[in-house]
C-alpha positions as semicolon CSV with decimal commas, in nm:
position;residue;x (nm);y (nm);z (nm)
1;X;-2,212;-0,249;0,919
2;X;-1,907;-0,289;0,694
3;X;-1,838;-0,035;0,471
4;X;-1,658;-0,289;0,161
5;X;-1,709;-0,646;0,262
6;X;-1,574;-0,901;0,079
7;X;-1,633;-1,275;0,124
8;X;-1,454;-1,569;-0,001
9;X;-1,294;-1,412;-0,320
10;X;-1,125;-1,617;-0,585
11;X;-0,942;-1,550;-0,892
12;X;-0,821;-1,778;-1,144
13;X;-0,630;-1,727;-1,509
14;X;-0,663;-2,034;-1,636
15;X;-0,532;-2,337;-1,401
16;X;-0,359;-2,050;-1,198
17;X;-0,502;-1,968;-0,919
18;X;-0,435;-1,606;-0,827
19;X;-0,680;-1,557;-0,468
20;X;-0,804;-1,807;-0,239
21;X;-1,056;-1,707;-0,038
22;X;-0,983;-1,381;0,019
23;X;-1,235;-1,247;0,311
24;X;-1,180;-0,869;0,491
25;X;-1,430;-0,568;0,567
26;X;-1,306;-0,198;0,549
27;X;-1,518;0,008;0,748
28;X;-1,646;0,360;0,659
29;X;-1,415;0,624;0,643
30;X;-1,106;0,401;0,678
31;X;-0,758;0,409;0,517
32;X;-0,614;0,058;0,451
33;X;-0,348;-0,102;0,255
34;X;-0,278;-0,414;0,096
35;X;0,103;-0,474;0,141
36;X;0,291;-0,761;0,027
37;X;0,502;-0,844;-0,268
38;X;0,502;-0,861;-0,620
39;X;0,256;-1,130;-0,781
40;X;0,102;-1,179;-0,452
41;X;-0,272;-1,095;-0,509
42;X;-0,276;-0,756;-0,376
43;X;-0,386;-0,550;-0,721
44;X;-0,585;-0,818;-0,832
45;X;-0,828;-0,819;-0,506
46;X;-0,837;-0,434;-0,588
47;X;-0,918;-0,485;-0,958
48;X;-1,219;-0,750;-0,845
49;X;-1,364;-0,486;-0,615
50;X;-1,324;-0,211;-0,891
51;X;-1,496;-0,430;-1,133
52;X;-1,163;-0,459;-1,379
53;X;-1,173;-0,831;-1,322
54;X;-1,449;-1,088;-1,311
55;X;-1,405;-1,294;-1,011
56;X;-1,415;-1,695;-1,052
57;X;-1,779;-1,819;-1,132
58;X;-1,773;-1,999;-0,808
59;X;-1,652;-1,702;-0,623
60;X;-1,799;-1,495;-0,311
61;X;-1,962;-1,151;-0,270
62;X;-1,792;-0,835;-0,287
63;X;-2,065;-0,551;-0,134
64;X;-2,029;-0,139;-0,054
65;X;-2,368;-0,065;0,192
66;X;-2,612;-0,251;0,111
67;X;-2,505;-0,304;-0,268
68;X;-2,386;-0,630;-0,368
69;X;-2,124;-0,542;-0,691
70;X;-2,053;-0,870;-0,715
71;X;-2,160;-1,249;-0,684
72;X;-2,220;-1,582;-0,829
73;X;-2,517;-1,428;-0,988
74;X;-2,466;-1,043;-0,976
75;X;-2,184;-0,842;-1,203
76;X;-2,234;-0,466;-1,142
77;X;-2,007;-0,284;-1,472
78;X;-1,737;-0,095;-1,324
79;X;-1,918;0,203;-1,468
80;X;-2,173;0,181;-1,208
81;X;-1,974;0,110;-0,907
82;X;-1,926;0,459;-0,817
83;X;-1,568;0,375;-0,741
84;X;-1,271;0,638;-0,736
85;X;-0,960;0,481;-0,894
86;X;-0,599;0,605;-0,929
87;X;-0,352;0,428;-1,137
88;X;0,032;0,369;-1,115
89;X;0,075;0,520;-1,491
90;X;-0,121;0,790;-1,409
91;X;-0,350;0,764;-1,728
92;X;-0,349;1,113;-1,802
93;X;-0,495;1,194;-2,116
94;X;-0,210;1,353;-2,318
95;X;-0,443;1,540;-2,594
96;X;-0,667;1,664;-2,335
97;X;-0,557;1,942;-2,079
98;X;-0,588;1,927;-1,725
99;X;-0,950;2,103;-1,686
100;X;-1,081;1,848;-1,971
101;X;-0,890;1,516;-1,792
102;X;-1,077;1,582;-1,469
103;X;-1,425;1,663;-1,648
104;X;-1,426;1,370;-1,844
105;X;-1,564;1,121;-1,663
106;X;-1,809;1,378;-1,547
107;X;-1,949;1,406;-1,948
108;X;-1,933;1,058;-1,996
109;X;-2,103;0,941;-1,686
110;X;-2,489;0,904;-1,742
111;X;-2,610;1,048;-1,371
112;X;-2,374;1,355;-1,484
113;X;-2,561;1,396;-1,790
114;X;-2,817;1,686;-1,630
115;X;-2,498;1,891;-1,521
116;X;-2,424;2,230;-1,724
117;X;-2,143;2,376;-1,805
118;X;-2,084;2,597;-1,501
119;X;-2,171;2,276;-1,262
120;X;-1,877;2,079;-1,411
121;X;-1,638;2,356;-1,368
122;X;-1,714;2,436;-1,046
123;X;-1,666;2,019;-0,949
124;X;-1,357;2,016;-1,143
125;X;-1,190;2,361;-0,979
126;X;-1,329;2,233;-0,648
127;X;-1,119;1,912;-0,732
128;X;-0,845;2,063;-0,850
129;X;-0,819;2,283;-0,560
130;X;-0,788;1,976;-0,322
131;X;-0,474;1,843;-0,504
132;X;-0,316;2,204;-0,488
133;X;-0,319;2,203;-0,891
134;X;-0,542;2,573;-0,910
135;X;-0,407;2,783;-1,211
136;X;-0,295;2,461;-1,431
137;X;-0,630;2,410;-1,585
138;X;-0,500;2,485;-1,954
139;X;-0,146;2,299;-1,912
140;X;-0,155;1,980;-2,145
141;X;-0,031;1,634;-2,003
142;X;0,315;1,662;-2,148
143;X;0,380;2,014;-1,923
144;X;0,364;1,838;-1,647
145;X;0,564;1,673;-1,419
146;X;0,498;1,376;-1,270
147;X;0,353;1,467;-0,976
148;X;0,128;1,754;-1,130
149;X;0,028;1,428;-1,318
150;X;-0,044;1,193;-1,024
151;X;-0,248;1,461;-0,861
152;X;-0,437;1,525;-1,202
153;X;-0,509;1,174;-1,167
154;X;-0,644;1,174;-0,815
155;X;-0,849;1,507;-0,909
156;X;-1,037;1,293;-1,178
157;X;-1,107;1,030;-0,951
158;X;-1,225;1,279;-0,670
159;X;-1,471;1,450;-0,913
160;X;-1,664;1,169;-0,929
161;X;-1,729;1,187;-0,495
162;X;-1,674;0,834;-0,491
163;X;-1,813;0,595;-0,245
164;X;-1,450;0,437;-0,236
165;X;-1,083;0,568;-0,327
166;X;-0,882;0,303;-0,492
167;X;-0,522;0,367;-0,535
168;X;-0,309;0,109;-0,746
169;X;0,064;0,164;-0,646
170;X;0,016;0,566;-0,701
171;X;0,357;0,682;-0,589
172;X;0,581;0,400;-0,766
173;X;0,681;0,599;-1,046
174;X;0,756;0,913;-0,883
175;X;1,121;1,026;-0,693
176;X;1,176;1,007;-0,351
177;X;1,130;1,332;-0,223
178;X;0,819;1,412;-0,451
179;X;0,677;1,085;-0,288
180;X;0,671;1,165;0,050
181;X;0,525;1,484;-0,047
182;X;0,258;1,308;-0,188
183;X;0,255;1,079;0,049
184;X;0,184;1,360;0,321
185;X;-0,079;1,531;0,122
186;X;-0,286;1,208;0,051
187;X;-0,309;1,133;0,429
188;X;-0,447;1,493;0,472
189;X;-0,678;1,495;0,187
190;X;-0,843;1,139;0,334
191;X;-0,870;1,262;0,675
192;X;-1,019;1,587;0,562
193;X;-1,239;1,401;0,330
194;X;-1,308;1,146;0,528
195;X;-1,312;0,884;0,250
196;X;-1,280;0,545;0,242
197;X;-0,955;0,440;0,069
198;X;-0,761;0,152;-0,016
199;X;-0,419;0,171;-0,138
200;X;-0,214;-0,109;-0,329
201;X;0,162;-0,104;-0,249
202;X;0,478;-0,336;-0,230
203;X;0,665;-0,019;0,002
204;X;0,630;-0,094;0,380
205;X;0,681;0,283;0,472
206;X;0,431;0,385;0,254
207;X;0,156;0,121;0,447
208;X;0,324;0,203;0,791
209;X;0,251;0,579;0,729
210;X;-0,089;0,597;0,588
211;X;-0,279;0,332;0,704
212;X;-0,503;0,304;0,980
213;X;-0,480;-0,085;0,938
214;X;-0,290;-0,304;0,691
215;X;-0,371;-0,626;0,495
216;X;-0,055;-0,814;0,459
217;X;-0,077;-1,041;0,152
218;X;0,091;-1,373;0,081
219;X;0,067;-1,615;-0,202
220;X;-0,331;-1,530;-0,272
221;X;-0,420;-1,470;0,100
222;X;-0,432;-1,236;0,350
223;X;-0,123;-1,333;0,597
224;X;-0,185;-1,118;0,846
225;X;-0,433;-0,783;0,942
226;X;-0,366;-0,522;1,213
227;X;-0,272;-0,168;1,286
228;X;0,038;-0,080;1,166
229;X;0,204;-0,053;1,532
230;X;0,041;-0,394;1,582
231;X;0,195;-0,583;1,327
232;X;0,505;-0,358;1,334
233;X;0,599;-0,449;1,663
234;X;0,453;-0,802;1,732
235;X;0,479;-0,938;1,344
236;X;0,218;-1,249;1,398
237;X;0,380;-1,464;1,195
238;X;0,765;-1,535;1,026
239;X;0,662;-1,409;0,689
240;X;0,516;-1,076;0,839
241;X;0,832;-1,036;1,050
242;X;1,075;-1,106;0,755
243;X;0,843;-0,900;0,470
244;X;0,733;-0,623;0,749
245;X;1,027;-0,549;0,936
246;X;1,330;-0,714;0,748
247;X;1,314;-0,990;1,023
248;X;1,549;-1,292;1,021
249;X;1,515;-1,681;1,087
250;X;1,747;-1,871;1,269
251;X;1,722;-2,170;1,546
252;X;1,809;-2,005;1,864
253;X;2,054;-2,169;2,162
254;X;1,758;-2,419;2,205
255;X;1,742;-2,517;1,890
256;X;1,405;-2,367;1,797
257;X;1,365;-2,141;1,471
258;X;1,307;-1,792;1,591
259;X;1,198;-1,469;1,391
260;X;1,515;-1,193;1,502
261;X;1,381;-0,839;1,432
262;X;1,716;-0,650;1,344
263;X;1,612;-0,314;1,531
264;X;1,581;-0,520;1,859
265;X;1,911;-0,610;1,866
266;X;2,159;-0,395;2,067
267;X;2,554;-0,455;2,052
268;X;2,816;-0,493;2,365
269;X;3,168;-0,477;2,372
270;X;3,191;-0,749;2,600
271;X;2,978;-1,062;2,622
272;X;2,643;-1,056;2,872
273;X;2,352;-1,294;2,966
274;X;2,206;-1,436;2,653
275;X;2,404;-1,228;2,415
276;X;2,523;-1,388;2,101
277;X;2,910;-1,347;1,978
278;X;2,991;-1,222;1,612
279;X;3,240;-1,046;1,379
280;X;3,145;-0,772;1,184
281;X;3,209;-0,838;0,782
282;X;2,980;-0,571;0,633
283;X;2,916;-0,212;0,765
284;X;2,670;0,022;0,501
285;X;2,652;0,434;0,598
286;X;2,257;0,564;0,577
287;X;2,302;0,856;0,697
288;X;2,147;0,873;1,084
289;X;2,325;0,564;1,144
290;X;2,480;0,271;1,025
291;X;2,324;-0,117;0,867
292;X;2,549;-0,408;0,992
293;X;2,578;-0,730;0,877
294;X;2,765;-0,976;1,105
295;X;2,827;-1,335;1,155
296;X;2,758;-1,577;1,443
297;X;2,835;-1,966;1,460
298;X;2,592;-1,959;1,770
299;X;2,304;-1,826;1,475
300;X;2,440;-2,013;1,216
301;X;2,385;-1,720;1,004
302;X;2,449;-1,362;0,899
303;X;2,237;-1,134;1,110
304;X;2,156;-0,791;1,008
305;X;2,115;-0,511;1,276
306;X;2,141;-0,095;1,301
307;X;2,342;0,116;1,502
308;X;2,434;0,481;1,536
309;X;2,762;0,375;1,653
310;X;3,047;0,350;1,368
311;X;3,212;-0,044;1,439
312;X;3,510;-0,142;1,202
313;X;3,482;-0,480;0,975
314;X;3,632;-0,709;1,133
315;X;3,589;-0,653;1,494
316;X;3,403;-0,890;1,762
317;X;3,075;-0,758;1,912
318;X;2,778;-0,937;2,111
319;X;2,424;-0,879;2,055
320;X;2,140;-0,922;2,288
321;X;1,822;-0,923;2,148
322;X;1,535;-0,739;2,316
């Protein structure tokens, strides 16, 4: 049985119509994304099973066990879902300090109300200690960075031993190198844990790295679902190759619109069997190797594609794709 299962989900604001249909199960213990890009449904569907947002009146079930949370009929408050949830701004309480911030919800929540003092502070040091933030219990919000923040965040949510981790776009706001640290630790906390999460996000690395399946969102629907090797390497359709993996459309030599996948394509100096002529106009420096941009009559098009090798603008090489 399904862990989350959610069945024919719709969401309207007003005559716009946000999700259509949206239908998936997570299964216990899992880690799963929902990519895609902005405005394409992806927080909402996570706001509908936290309970943030009332689904349309006419709308499907969204169930955790044998609980149904939601329905044509059924509305369980957000309150009661016993849902984890970690925000993009972090929503750390700036006149609290950390130990308070993470006890909160404990104090307010009525099945916490038989806890004593020495209970909540050994949840909210256990908590704390999973997020590496031990020793910062008196800092207030505005001593921290924004990492200490994020984790402070996921601390609160933890104390509550959700039956569901729900992360909105966590590791937006934060640098690069403090995000793949984060990144990193949140794939290690899950597995030790062995909680199941979902996490919201636009960033294709972030969904490639962490999940053990993604849900790639399009316009209000779910455009694709599969591991991330799966979709990675056989993108099912041209939006998933072009959103996933930077893919490109063109009509081939038959005449037939193919998805190109830039990483399959490998340069020549001198023409081969199938290969594809073009002049390179654009050449970009990231560091372990170099992003081309060349152009092809035979494509009709400018096709991107990576190389270790440094090529000069302006010079003719042929690309076979494989």
């Amino acid at each position: 049985m399904a862990h989350l299962k959610i069945n024919n989900l719709t969401k309207s604001y007003g005559a716009n119509k946000i999700l259509h249909g949206i239908s998936l199960e997570v299964q216990q213990g899992e880690f799963v994304s929902f990519l895609g890009p902005s405005g394409c449904g992806k927080t909402t569907t996570l706001r509908c099973i936290a309970g943030l947002e009332t689904p349309d009146s006419d709308s499907g079930d969204i169930t955790v066990g044998d609980k149904t949370l939601s329905s044509q009929k059924i509305f369980v408050k957000p309150e009661d879902r016993n849902l984890g949830m970690v925000f993009q701004s972090y929503a750390v309480w700036p006149h609290m300090n950390v130990f308070e911030n993470v006890a909160f919800p404990l104090r307010m929540k009525k099945r916490f109300n038989d806890l004593g003092h020495n209970e909540i502070s050994k949840i909210v040091s256990d908590s704390l200690a999973l997020v590496h933030l031990s020793g910062l219990e008196k800092r207030f919000g505005n001593e921290l960075s924004g990492g200490q923040q994020q984790r402070v965040a996921l601390a609160r949510a933890l104390a509550m031993s959700p039956q569901i981790l729900l992360l909105d776009e966590p590791l937006s706001n934060l640098d690069v190198i403090l995000r793949e640290e984060l990144r990193a630790e949140i794939q290690k906390l899950q597995r030790h844990l062995k909680m199941t999460t979902i996490l919201v996000t636009h960033d294709q690395r972030e969904a490639l790295s962490l999940s053990d399946r993604i849900f790639l969102m399009n316009k209000g629907k779910i455009e694709a679902v599969g591991t991330p090797e799966e979709l990675y390497t056989r993108p099912p359709t041209v939006f998933a190759a072009e959103f996933l993996v930077g893919g490109q459309t063109f009509n081939d030599k038959s005449g037939k619109p193919q998805s190109f996948i830039p990483r399959r394509w490998k340069h020549y100096p001198k023409p081969g069997l199938g290969s594809y002529e073009t002049q390179v106009v654009s050449r970009l420096y990231l560091g372990s190797e170099y992003e081309y941009w060349v152009e092809s009559s035979q494509l009709q098009g400018t096709v991107k594609f990576f190389s270790a090798e440094k090529l000069e603008p302006g010079s003719k090489v042929y690309l076979t794709y494989q």
